[in-house]
C-alpha positions in Angstrom: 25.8 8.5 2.4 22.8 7.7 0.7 19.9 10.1 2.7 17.0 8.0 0.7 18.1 4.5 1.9 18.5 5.8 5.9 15.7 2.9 7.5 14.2 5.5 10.6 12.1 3.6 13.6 9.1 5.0 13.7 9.5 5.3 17.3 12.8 7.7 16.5 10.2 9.6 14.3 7.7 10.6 16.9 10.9 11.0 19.6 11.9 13.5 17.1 8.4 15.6 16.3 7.7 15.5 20.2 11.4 17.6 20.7 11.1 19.6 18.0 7.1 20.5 18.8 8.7 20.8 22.8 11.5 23.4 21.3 8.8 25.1 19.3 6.8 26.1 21.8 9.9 27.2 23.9 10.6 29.8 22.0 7.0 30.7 21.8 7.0 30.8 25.5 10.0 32.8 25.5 8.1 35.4 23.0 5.0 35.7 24.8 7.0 37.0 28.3 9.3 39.0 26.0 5.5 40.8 24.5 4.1 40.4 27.7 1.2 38.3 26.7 0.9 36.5 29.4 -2.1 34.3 29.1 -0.6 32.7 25.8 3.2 32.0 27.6 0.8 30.1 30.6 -1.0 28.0 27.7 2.7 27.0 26.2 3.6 26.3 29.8 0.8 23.1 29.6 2.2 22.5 25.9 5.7 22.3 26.3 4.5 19.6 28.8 2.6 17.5 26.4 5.6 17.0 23.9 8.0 16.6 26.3 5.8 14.1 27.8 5.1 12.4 24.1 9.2 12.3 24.2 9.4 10.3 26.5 6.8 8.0 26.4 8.0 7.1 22.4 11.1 5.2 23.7 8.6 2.9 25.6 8.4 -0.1 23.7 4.2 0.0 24.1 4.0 3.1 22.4 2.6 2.4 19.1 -0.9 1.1 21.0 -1.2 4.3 22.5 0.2 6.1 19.2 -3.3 7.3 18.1 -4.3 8.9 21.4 -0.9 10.6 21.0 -1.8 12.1 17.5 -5.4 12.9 18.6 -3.6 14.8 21.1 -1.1 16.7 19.4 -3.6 18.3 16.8 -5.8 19.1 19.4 -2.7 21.1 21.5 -1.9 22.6 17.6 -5.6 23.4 16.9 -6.4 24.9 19.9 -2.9 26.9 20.5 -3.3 28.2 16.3 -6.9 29.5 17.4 -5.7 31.1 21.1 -2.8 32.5 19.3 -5.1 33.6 16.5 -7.5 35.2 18.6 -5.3 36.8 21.1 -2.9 38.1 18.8 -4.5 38.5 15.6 -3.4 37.3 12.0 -0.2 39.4 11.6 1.9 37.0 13.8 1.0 34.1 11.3 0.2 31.4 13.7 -2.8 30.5 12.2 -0.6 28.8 10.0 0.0 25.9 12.2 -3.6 25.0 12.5 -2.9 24.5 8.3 0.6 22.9 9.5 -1.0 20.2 11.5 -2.8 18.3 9.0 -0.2 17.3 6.5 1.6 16.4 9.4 -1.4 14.2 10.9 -2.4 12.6 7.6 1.8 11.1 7.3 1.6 10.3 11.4 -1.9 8.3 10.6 -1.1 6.9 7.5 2.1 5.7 8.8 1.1 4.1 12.3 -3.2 3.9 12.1 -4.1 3.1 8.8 -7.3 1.4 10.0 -8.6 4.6 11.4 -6.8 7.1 9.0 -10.1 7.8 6.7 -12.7 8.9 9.5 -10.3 10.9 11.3 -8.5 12.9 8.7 -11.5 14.1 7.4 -12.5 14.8 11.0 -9.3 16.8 11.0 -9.8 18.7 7.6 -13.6 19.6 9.1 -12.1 20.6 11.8 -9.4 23.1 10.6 -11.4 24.6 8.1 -14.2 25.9 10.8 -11.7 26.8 14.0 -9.6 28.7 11.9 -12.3 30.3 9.8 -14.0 31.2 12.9 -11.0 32.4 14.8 -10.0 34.8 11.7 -13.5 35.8 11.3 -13.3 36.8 15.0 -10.2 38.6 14.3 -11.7 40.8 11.0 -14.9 41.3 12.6 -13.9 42.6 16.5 -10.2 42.7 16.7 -8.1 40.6 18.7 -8.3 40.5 22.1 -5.5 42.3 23.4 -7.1 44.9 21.4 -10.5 45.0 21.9 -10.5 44.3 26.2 -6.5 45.1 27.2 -6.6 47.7 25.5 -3.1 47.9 24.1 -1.4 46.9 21.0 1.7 43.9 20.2 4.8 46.2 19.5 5.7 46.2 15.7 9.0 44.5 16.2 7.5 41.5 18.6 5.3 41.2 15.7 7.9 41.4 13.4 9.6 38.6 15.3 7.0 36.2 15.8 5.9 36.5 12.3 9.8 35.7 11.4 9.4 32.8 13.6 6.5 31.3 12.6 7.5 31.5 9.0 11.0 29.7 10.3 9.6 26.8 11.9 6.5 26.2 9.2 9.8 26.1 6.8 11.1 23.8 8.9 8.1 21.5 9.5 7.5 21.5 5.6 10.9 20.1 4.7 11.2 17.5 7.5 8.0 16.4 6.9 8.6 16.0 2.9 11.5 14.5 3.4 10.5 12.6 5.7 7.2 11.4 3.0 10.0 11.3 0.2 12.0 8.7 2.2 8.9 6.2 3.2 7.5 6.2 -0.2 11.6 5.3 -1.3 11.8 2.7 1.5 8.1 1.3 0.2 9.5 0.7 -3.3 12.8 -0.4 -2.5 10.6 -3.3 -0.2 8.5 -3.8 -3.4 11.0 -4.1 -6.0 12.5 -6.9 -3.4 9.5 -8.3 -2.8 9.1 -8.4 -7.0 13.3 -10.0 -7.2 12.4 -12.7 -4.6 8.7 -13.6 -6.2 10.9 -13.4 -9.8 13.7 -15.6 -8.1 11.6 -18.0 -7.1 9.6 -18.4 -10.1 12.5 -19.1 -12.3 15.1 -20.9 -9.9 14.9 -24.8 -8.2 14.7 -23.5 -4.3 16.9 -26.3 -3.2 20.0 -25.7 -5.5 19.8 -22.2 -6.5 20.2 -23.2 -10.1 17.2 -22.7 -12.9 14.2 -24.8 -13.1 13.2 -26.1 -17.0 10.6 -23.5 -17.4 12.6 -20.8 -17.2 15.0 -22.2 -20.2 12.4 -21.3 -23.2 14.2 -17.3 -23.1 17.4 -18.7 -23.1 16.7 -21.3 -26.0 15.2 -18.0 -27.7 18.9 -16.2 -27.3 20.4 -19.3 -28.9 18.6 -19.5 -32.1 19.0 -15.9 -32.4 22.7 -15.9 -31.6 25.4 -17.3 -33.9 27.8 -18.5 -30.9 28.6 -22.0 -30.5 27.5 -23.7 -27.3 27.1 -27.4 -26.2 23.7 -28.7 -24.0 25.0 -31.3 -21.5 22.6 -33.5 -19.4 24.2 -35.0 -16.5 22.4 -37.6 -13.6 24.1 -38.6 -10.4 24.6 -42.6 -10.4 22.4 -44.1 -8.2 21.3 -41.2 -6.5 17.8 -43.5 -5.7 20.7 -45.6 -3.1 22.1 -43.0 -1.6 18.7 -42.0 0.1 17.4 -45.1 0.9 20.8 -45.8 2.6 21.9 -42.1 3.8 18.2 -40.9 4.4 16.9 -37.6 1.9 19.0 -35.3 4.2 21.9 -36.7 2.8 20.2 -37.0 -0.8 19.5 -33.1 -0.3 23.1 -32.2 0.4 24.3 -34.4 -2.6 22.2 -32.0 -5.2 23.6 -29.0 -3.4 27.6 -30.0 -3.6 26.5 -31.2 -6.9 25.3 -27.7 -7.7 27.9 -25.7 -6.2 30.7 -27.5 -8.3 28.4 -27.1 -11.2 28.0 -23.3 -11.0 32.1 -22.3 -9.8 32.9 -24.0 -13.7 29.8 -21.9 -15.6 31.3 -19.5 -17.6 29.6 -16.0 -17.5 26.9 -16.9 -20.3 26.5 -20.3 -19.3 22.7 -21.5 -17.8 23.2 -24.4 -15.3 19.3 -25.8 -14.5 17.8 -28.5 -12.4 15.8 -30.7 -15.1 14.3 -32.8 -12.8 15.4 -35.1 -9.6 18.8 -35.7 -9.5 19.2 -34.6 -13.2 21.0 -31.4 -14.3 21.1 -29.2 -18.1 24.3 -27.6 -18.3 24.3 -24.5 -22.0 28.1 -23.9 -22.2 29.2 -21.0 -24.9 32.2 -22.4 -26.6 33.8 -24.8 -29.5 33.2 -28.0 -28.5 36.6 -29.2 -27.2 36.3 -26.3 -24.8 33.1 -27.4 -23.3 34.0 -31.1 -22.9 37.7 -29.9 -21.4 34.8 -28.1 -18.8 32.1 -30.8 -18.5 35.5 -33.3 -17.2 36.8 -31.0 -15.0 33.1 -30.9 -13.5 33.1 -34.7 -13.6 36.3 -34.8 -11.8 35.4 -32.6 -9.3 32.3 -34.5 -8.6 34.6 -38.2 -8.6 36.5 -36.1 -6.0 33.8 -35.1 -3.5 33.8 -36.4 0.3 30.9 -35.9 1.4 30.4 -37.1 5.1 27.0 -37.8 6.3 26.7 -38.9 10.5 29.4 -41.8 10.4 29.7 -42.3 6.8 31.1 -41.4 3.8 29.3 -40.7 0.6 30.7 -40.9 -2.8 29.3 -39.2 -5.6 29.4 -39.7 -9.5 28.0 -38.2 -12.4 27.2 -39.6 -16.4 26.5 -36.9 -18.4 25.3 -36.8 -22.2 27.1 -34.4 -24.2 25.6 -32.6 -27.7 27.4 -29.2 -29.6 25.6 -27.2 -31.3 27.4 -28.1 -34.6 25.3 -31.2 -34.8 22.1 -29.4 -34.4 23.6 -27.3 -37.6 23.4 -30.3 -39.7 19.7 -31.3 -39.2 16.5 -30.2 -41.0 14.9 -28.8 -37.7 14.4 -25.2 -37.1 14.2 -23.1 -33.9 13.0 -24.5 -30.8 12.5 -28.1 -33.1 16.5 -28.1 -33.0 16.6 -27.4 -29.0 14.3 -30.2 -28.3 16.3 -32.3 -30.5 19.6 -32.0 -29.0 17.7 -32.3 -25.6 16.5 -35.0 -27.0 20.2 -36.7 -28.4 22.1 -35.7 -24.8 19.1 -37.5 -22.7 19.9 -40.3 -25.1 23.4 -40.0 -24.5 23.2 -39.9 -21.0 21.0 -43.2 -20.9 23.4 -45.1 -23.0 26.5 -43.9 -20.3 23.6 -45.0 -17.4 23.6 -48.4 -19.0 26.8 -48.6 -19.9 28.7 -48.4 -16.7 27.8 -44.8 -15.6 30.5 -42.2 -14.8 31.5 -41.3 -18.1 30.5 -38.3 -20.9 29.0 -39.9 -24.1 29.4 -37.9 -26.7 
């Protein structure tokens, strides 16, 4: 499985950071009555609360209007838990590190779900970081913390030890998911951009009603041609009296005509051959091949085509096709050189193809 290409609801997202932040301070609450610092295990009472609280409320379908009061609020809790911990504690334990923590974590949350707000407030955010926690470890250097200076008694070494252990755990943690987590939006943004770029390039180069290629996109395949030494054949073909069949059948039915007409078309293009939409009702068929292969291809298509029932309301279409047929042979023997010789075989088949139009229709003149 593909970890890159996993498509995560950003709902799932902040379901996910609300548990984990919940299960954090669990185990802070946990450490706090195991140290016996009480007044800290009371404030991760109130923010086990919040997340569990932002857990829930992220499966409500409404949630991404109140998303921003959500993130406001969970750097606050982070903020303000970093500096209590900070101050009570010291710097040993390492929870100042959260305060740091929180805004890599609310620059992806903003960038990913308030865009329109992300510049003011990150740099709100950074402001704010930079002088709580400043302030908090300047506290720390200058009188001590806390527990210190008015309890009067010292965090064990080993609850130290522990909570420092912890802290450097879940920042670990938090790091990776969150870089990931980057790693895998920026992925989804170009794999939606390099789709976006197919589509636009799709359309740009291909007829929308028949899949097949429109004229302007011919000129690199003419280039290949020149350059090439393989033998091909350019056939123009035109559906007989396709001008009747919507006047009689309506265009719906003229629509559906260029689209069997296309299909059958394509399933006999060999793997280098270019079928393209000229114009109308008119299709340029490039085959690769000796000329006898070719026309043996260009009938079977005609056949096909002769064969179709198409059925339109209470009434049944038939279809036929002339088509003008030129090998590449015959652009050998004139004076014209590169594109010159294209055009001019374009120019013999459409020839071709209006002698077989006056001429009875449904047939290849070749």
């Amino acid at each position: 499985m593909d970890l890159l290409n996993i498509n995560i609801k950003s709902s799932l997202k902040y379901q996910v950071m609300f548990s984990f932040g919940a299960v954090m301070h669990i185990s802070f609450l946990l450490l706090f009555f195991y140290s016996r610092v009480y007044p800290l295990a009371v404030i991760n009472i109130f923010s086990v609360i919040i997340y569990f609280i932002g857990a829930l409320s992220s499966e409500k379908g409404n949630f991404e209007r109140h998303c921003y009061g959500w993130i406001i609020t969970s750097y606050t809790e982070i903020t303000v838990h970093a500096v209590c911990c900070t101050v009570f504690l010291g710097c040993d334990e390492g929870f100042f590190m959260y305060s740091m923590m929180a805004l890599p974590v609310a620059t992806y949350t903003l960038f990913l779900s308030c865009r329109e707000k992300f510049g003011f407030t990150i740099v709100i955010m950074a402001v704010t970081t930079a002088v709580t926690m400043s302030g908090s470890i300047f506290f720390v250097n200058r009188y001590g913390s806390v527990l210190e200076t008015f309890m009067g008694r010292d965090i064990p070494q080993r609850s130290t030890e522990i909570m420092r252990s912890v802290n450097i755990f879940f920042n670990t943690g938090l790091i990776f998911f969150f870089s990931m987590l980057f790693v895998m939006e920026i992925h989804t943004l170009f794999r939606k951009l390099n789709d976006t770029n197919d589509r636009l390039a799709f359309t740009a180069t291909h007829d929308a009603l028949t899949g097949l290629y429109n004229r302007h996109s011919l000129r690199k395949f003419f280039d290949e041609l020149e350059n090439g030494n393989e033998l091909f054949c350019i056939v123009m073909g035109d559906i007989d009296d396709f001008k009747k069949i919507n006047d009689t059948y309506g265009h719906d039915c003229g629509d559906i005509v260029l689209k069997t007409v296309a299909d059958i078309v394509m399933k006999n293009m060999g793997e280098k051959d270019i079928a393209c939409r000229w114009g109308g009702e008119e299709f340029l068929i490039i085959m690769r091949g000796s000329r006898e292969e070719c026309f043996d291809r260009i009938s079977l298509v005609k056949a096909q085509i002769n064969a179709l029932d198409i059925v339109h309301g209470n009434s049944r279409v038939h279809v036929t096709m002339t088509f003008g047929f030129a090998d590449s042979d015959e652009k050998s023997q004139t004076e014209h050189s590169t594109h010159e010789s294209i055009d001019a075989m374009i120019s013999t088949v459409d020839k071709r193809l209006y002698k077989g139009k006056t001429s009875g229709k449904n047939v290849i003149v070749v």
